[in-house]
Every structure is written in structure tokens, then in C-alpha cells.
C-alpha positions, 0 to 999 in steps of 0.5 A, spaced: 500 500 500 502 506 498 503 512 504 498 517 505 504 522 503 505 517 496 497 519 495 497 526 495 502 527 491 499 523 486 493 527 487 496 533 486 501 529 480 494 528 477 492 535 478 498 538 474 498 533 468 491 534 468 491 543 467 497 541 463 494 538 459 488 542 458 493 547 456 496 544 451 489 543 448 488 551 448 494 553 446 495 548 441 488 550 437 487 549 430 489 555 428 496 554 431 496 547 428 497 549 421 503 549 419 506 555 413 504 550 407 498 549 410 496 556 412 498 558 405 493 553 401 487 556 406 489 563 402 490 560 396 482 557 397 480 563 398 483 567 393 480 562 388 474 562 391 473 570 391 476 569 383 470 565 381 464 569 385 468 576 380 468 572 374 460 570 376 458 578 377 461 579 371 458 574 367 452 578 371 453 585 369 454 587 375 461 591 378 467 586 382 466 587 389 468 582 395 461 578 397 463 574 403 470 574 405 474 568 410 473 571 418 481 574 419 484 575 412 484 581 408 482 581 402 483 586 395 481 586 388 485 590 383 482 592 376 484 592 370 488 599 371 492 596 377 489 600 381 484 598 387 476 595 386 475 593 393 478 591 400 476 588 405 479 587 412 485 590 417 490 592 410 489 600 408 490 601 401 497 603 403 498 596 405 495 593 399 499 598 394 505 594 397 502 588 396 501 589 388 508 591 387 511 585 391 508 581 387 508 585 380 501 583 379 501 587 372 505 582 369 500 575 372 495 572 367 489 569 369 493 562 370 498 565 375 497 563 382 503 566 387 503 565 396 509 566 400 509 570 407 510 578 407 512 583 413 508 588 413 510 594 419 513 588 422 507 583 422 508 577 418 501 575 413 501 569 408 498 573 402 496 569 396 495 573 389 491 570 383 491 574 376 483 574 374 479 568 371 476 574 366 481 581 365 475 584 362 473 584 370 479 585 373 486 584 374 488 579 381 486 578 387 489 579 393 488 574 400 492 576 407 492 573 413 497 574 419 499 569 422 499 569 430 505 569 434 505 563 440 505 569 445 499 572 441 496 566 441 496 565 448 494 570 450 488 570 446 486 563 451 489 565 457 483 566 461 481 559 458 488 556 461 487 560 468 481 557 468 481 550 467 488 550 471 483 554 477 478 548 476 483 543 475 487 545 482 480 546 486 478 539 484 486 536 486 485 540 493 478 537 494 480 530 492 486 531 497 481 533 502 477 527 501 483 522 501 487 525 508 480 525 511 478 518 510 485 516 511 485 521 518 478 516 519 482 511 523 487 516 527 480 519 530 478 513 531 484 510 535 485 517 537 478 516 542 480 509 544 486 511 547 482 517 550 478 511 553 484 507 557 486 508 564 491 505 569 485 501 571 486 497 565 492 497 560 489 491 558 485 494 551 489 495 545 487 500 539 484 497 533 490 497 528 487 499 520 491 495 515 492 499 510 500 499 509 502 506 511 504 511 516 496 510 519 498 502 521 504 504 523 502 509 528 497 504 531 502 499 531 506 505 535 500 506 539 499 499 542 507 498 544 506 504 547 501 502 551 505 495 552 510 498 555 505 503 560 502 496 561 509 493 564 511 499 567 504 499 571 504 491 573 511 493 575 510 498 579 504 494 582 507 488 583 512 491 587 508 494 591 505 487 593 512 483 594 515 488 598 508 489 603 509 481 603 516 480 604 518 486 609 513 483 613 517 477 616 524 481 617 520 488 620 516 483 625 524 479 626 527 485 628 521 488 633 521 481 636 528 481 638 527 488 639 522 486 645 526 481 646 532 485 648 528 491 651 525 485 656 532 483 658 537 488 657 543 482 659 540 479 652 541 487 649 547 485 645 545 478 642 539 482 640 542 487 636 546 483 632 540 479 631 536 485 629 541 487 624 541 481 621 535 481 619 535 489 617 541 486 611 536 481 609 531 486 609 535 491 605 538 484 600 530 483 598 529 491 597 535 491 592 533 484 589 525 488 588 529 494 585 532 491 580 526 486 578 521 492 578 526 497 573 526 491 569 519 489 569 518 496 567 523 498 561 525 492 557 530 497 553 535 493 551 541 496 555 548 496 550 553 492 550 561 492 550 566 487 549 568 484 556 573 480 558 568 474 562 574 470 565 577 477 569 569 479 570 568 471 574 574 473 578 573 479 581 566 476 583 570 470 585 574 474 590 568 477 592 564 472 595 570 468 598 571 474 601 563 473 603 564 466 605 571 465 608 569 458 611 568 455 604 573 453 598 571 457 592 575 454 586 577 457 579 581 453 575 576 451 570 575 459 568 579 460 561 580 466 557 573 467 554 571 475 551 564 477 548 559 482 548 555 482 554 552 488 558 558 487 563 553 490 571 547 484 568 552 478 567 556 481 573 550 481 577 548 473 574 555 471 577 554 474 583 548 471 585 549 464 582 556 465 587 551 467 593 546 461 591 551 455 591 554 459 598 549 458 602 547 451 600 554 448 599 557 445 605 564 447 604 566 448 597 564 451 590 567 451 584 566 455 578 567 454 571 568 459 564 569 456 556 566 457 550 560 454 547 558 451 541 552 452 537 550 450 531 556 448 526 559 453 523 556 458 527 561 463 531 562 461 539 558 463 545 560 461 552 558 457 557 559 458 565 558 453 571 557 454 577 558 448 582 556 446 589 556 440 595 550 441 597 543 437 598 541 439 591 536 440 587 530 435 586 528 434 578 521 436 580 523 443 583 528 445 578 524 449 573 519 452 580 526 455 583 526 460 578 520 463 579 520 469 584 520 468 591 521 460 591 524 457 597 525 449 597 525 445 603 529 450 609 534 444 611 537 444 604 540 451 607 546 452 613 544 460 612 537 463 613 535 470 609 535 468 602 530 473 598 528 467 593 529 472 588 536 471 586 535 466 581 529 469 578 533 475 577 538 470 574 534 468 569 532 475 566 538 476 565 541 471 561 534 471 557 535 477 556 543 475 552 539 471 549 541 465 553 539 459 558 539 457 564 538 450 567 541 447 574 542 439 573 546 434 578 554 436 580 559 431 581 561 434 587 555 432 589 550 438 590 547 443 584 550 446 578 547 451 575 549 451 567 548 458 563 550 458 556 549 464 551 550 463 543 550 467 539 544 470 536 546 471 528 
């Protein structure tokens, strides 16, 4: 389908092509349209014809006079002294006088017919002489008729042209007015649906016309606005909702061992170390619903550099063995890999599979980085391991422990404070590098989380 833009200007191309035309019409009239020879042989007629009406008032008895002259010539008889009988039309006597002596009418017979173009005070005529069928009657006959320049020509159709151009162009702007407006149709229409939307239900969509142009385009661009409200609205909501919900456990921990401590001021000390406890558990869950509500709300996709993934994993790995000084965290399977990530979200992927294995592990994690291959001959992704002798993870729950706020059974962990939404955050991310991720048996005895990103080209 064409653009709307496309249709006005063939609107506006059919309205030029259509004055243009009719111009040419005008312009281009009959008259115009002769060309010399032609022009001429019209003369060359009507000199014949006027020879044969004086032969016939001579046969009659009656003087030779012009009868009926062609519209636009001018036209002359010379008697038999070589002087004029009779004129008609725009030449003076003068004018004719110049003609007889550029054409030495004395010396034509009755069978002499001459034409050719003469200038006469700078306006050219086609001017056809004819010596007379009957001498006695007269002597030749002269026919002119200017010829019109194109200028004159013009001129004399202009308020033709003006006009035809004025309706042509009207009609152009009243096709035009027609077609924006049926095509404006659709964008009222999803303009007074948009109106209609509230917060109350981002639900509804617009109905998008498919016509193919910039008007389906600005519905398609409507809905993902809408889309994007949607999320940013349930985001917000959903927020709101987890945060009441999961605060209310570290909020009424800390008000119990506060009383507690207030109760028995020799316990002040255990209390307060408790209390803080579960204020860092309350601070991890904010920034984990931080993280998932920016996230639920803007799905921008973030930029993407080359990082070196090995030197990223190490300094996560430092980090969270300076977190959990009691276990073994082992490296050695982590290989120089480099590839376009968005370095914060990988980090934040490594940083949270490292906090998840610590917690459940009963002394060591190990992490492993390589490279993966796709499909053959496609260009290599990469592939981290992140490993633990803990319990494990049952089959039956390795899907659910992605969701938000999922706990297994509490025995599987030695450490208490857990948000659930570590590993749901995990998820968003590595979808979002267009990955997967996946937990499966270790060898060492517990879970191993598998992420592996391919290249999507």
C-alpha cells in the first residue's frame, strides 16, 4: 500500500498533468496547428474562391466587389488599371499598394497563382495573389492573413488556461481533502480509544487499520506504547505487593528481638546483632525488588561492550570468598573467554549464582568459564558453571526455583535470609543475552547451575 504522503502527491501529480494538459489543448488550437504550407493553401482557397464569385458578377453585369470574405484575412481586388476595386479587412490601401508591387501583379495572367509570407510594419501575413479568371473584370486578387505569434496566441486563451488550471487545482485540493480525511478516519478513531484507557486497565489495545502506511504504523506505535505503560504499571504494582509481603517477616524479626532485648537488657547485645541481621536481609530483598521492578518496567535493551568474562568471574570470585571465608571457592576451570555482554547484568548473574551455591554448599564451590558451541559453523558463545556440595536440587523443583520468591525445603540451607529472588533475577538476565539457564546434578555432589549464551546471528 502506498503512504498517505505517496497519495497526495499523486493527487496533486494528477492535478498538474491534468491543467497541463488542458493547456496544451488551448494553446495548441487549430489555428496554431497549421503549419506555413498549410496556412498558405487556406489563402490560396480563398483567393480562388473570391476569383470565381468576380468572374460570376461579371458574367452578371454587375461591378467586382468582395461578397463574403474568410473571418481574419484581408482581402483586395485590383482592376484592370492596377489600381484598387475593393478591400476588405485590417490592410489600408497603403498596405495593399505594397502588396501589388511585391508581387508585380501587372505582369500575372489569369493562370498565375503566387503565396509566400510578407512583413508588413513588422507583422508577418501569408498573402496569396491570383491574376483574374476574366481581365475584362479585373486584374488579381489579393488574400492576407497574419499569422499569430505563440505569445499572441496565448494570450488570446489565457483566461481559458487560468481557468481550467483554477478548476483543475480546486478539484486536486478537494480530492486531497477527501483522501487525508478518510485516511485521518482511523487516527480519530484510535485517537478516542486511547482517550478511553486508564491505569485501571492497560489491558485494551487500539484497533490497528491495515492499510500499509504511516496510519498502521502509528497504531502499531500506539499499542507498544501502551505495552510498555502496561509493564511499567504491573511493575510498579507488583512491587508494591512483594515488598508489603516480604518486609513483613524481617520488620516483625527485628521488633521481636527488639522486645526481646528491651525485656532483658543482659540479652541487649545478642539482640542487636540479631536485629541487624535481619535489617541486611531486609535491605538484600529491597535491592533484589529494585532491580526486578526497573526491569519489569523498561525492557530497553541496555548496550553492550566487549568484556573480558574470565577477569569479570574473578573479581566476583574474590568477592564472595571474601563473603564466605569458611568455604573453598575454586577457579581453575575459568579460561580466557571475551564477548559482548552488558558487563553490571552478567556481573550481577555471577554474583548471585556465587551467593546461591554459598549458602547451600557445605564447604566448597567451584566455578567454571569456556566457550560454547552452537550450531556448526556458527561463531562461539560461552558457557559458565557454577558448582556446589550441597543437598541439591530435586528434578521436580528445578524449573519452580526460578520463579520469584521460591524457597525449597529450609534444611537444604546452613544460612537463613535468602530473598528467593536471586535466581529469578538470574534468569532475566541471561534471557535477556539471549541465553539459558538450567541447574542439573554436580559431581561434587550438590547443584550446578549451567548458563550458556550463543550467539544470536
Amino acid at each position: 500500500m502506498r503512504s498517505l504522503r505517496a497519495r497526495i502527491v499523486a493527487l496533486a501529480a494528477v492535478g498538474v498533468a491534468v491543467s497541463a494538459t488542458a493547456a496544451t489543448l488551448l494553446v495548441v488550437h487549430r489555428d496554431w496547428r497549421l503549419e506555413d504550407a498549410t496556412l498558405l493553401d487556406v489563402v490560396m482557397d480563398e483567393t480562388d474562391r473570391l476569383d470565381r464569385s468576380v468572374a460570376q458578377q461579371f458574367d452578371d453585369g454587375e461591378e467586382a466587389t468582395i461578397d463574403v470574405p474568410v473571418e481574419g484575412d484581408a482581402v483586395a481586388i485590383f482592376g484592370v488599371d492596377g489600381e484598387t476595386v475593393d478591400t476588405a479587412g485590417a490592410l489600408s490601401s497603403r498596405d495593399f499598394d505594397q502588396l501589388a508591387e511585391e508581387f508585380e501583379i501587372d505582369t500575372l495572367s489569369e493562370f498565375d497563382i503566387v503565396s509566400d509570407d510578407v512583413e508588413i510594419d513588422g507583422t508577418v501575413f501569408a498573402v496569396g495573389v491570383t491574376g483574374c479568371i476574366e481581365p475584362a473584370a479585373c486584374e488579381a486578387i489579393v488574400v492576407a492573413r497574419e499569422r499569430s505569434s505563440f505569445g499572441s496566441h496565448v494570450l488570446d486563451r489565457i483566461a481559458w488556461i487560468l481557468g481550467i488550471v483554477l478548476l483543475a487545482t480546486l478539484l486536486a485540493a478537494f480530492a486531497s481533502r477527501w483522501v487525508v480525511g478518510r485516511s485521518l478516519r482511523p487516527v480519530d478513531r484510535m485517537r478516542r480509544e486511547v482517550d478511553e484507557i486508564t491505569t485501571d486497565d492497560l489491558s485494551r489495545r487500539v484497533a490497528v487499520p491495515t492499510t500499509g502506511d504511516e496510519v498502521e504504523a502509528l497504531g502499531t506505535s500506539f499499542n507498544r506504547t501502551i505495552d510498555r505503560l502496561e509493564r511499567g504499571v504491573d511493575a510498579q504494582r507488583r512491587f508494591a505487593s512483594d515488598a508489603a509481603h516480604e518486609l513483613r517477616s524481617p520488620l516483625a524479626g527485628v521488633r521481636a528481638v527488639l522486645e526481646v532485648g528491651q525485656r532483658h537488657p543482659d540479652r541487649v547485645a545478642e539482640s542487636m546483632a540479631t536485629a541487624i541481621d535481619q535489617i541486611d536481609r531486609a535491605s538484600r530483598l529491597i535491592d533484589d525488588l529494585l532491580v526486578l521492578a526497573r526491569r519489569d518496567g523498561d525492557r530497553t535493551p541496555r548496550e553492550r561492550k566487549a568484556v573480558d568474562l574470565d577477569d569479570l568471574v574473578a573479581s566476583e570470585v574474590r568477592e564472595a570468598a571474601s563473603r564466605y571465608p569458611e568455604l573453598a571457592f575454586d577457579r581453575r576451570g575459568v579460561t580466557p573467554v571475551q564477548a559482548f555482554v552488558t558487563g553490571p547484568s552478567i556481573a550481577r548473574v555471577v554474583r548471585n549464582l556465587l551467593d546461591n551455591a554459598a549458602v547451600h554448599a557445605r564447604g566448597r564451590v567451584r566455578v567454571r568459564l569456556g566457550a560454547a558451541m552452537g550450531r556448526p559453523g556458527s561463531e562461539l558463545g560461552w558457557e559458565l558453571m557454577v558448582d556446589d556440595d550441597g543437598p541439591g536440587v530435586p528434578p521436580t523443583e528445578r524449573e519452580r526455583i526460578f520463579e520469584r520468591f521460591a524457597r525449597l525445603d529450609e534444611s537444604r540451607s546452613r544460612h537463613t535470609g535468602g530473598t528467593g529472588l536471586g535466581l529469578a533475577i538470574v534468569r532475566d538476565l541471561v534471557t535477556e543475552h539471549g541465553g539459558t539457564v538450567l541447574v542439573t546434578d554436580s559431581d561434587l555432589g550438590g547443584a550446578s547451575f549451567v548458563v550458556r549464551v550463543l550467539p544470536t546471528g
